[in-house]
DRENNULUM-849388 format. One record per residue (C-alpha): residue number from 1; z, y, x. Coordinates in nm, 3 decimals. Layout:
<recs>
+-----+---------+---------+---------+
!   i !      up !   north !    east !
+-----+---------+---------+---------+
! NUM !       Z !       Y !       X !
...
+-----+---------+---------+---------+
</recs>
This chain:
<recs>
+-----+---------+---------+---------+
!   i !      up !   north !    east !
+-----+---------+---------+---------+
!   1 !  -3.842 !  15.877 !  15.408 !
!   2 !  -3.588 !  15.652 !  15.616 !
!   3 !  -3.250 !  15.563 !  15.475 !
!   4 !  -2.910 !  15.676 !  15.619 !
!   5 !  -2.769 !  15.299 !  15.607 !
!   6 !  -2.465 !  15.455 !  15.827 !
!   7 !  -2.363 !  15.720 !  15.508 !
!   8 !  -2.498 !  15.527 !  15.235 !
!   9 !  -2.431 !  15.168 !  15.266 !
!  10 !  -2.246 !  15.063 !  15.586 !
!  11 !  -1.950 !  15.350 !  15.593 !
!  12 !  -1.859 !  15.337 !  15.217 !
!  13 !  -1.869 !  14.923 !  15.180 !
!  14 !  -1.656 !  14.941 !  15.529 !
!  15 !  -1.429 !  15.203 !  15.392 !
!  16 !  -1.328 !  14.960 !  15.076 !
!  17 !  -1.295 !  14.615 !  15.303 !
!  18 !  -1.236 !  14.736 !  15.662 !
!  19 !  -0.914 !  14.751 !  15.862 !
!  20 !  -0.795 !  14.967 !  16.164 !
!  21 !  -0.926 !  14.887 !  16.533 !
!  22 !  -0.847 !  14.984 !  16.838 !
!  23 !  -1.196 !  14.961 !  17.086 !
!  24 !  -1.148 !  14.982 !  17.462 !
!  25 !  -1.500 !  14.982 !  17.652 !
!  26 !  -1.475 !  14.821 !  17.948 !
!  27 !  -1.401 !  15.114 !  18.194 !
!  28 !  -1.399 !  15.349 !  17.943 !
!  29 !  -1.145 !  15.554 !  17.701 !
!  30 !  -0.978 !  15.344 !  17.354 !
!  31 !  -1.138 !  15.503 !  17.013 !
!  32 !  -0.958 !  15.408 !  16.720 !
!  33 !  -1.237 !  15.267 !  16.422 !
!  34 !  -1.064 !  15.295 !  16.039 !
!  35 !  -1.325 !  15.063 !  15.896 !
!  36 !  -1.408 !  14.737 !  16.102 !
!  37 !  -1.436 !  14.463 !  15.917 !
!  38 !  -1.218 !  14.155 !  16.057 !
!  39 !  -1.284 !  13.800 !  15.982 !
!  40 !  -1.067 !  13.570 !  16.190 !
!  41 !  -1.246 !  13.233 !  16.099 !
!  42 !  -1.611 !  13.297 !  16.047 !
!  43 !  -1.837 !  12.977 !  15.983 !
!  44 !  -2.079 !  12.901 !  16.314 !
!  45 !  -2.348 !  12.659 !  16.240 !
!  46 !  -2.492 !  12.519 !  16.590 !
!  47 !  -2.752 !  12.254 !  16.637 !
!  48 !  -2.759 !  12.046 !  16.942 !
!  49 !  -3.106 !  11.946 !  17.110 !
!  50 !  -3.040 !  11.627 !  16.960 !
!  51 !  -3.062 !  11.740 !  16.618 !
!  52 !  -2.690 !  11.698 !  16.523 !
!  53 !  -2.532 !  12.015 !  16.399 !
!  54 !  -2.169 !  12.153 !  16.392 !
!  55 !  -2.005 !  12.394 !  16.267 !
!  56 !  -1.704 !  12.584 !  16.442 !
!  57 !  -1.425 !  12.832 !  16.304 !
!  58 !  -1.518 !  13.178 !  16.541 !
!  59 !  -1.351 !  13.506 !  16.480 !
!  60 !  -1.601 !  13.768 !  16.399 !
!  61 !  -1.565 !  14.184 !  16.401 !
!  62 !  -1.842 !  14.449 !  16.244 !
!  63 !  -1.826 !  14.783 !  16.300 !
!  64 !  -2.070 !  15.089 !  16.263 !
!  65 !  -2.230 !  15.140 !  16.568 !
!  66 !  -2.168 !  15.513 !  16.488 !
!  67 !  -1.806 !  15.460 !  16.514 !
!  68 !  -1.881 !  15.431 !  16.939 !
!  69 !  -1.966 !  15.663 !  17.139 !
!  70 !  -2.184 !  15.391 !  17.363 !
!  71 !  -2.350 !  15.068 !  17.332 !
!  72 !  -2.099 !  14.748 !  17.257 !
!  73 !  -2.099 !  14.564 !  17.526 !
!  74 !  -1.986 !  14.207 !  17.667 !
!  75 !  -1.629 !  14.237 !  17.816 !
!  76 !  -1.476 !  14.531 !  17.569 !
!  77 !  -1.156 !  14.503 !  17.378 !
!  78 !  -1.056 !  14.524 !  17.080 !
!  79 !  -0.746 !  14.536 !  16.877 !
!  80 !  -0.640 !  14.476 !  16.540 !
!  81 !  -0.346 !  14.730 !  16.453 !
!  82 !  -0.228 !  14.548 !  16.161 !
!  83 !  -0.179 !  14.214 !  16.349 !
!  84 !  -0.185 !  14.281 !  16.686 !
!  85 !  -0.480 !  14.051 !  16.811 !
!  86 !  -0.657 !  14.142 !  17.093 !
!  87 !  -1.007 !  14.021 !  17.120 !
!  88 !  -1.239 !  14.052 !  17.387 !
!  89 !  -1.625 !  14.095 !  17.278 !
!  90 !  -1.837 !  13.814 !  17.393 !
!  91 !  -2.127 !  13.915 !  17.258 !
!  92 !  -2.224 !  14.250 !  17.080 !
!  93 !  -2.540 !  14.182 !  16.801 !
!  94 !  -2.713 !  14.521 !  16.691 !
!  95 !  -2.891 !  14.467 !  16.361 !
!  96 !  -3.107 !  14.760 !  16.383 !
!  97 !  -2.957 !  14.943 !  16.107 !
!  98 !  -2.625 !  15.088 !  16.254 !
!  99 !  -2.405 !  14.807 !  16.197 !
! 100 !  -2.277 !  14.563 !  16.530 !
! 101 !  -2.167 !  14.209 !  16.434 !
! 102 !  -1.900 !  14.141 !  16.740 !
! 103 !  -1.896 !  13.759 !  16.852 !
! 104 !  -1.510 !  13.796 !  16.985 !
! 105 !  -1.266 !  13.533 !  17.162 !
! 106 !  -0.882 !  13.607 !  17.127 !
! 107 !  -0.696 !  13.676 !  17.439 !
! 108 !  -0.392 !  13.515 !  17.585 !
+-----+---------+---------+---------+
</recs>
């Protein structure tokens, strides 16, 4: 018996902490998402070939991957209706269980 992470886990713990979205695919129609979760200064850790680390301030989005009607993908928007920001998606991470953590950059 598999689990239904999208009904049982993911949509009501995104329900309780998520915000509203706008995501635009690149080419492709907006769809607004109720329940992304928005976290505008997410901890990076990155260590360098030299074995020095560092840690950088990146804004991070997660949404269900139900919530789309296609795979993320590099170069889509996205849009925070309660402040505005407008981020573009530099790198969509699928974990498998129908959640996408969103590595965004803000836009001019």
């Amino acid at each position: 018996m598999s689990i239904d992470w999208d009904s049982l886990v993911l949509g009501p713990a995104m329900g309780i902490f998520g915000d509203e979205v706008i995501y635009t695919p690149r080419g492709g129609v907006a769809v607004t998402i109720p329940d992304a979760v928005v976290d505008d200064e997410a901890t990076e850790l990155q260590m360098g070939e030299d074995g020095q680390t560092s840690i950088q301030k990146r804004p991070l989005i997660g949404i269900r991957a139900a919530a789309l009607a296609a795979e993320a993908q590099q170069g889509d928007r996205v849009k925070v209706v309660k402040t505005g920001k407008v981020y573009v998606v530099r790198e969509p991470i699928p974990d498998g269980h129908g959640h996408v953590l969103l590595k965004v950059m803000a836009t001019a």
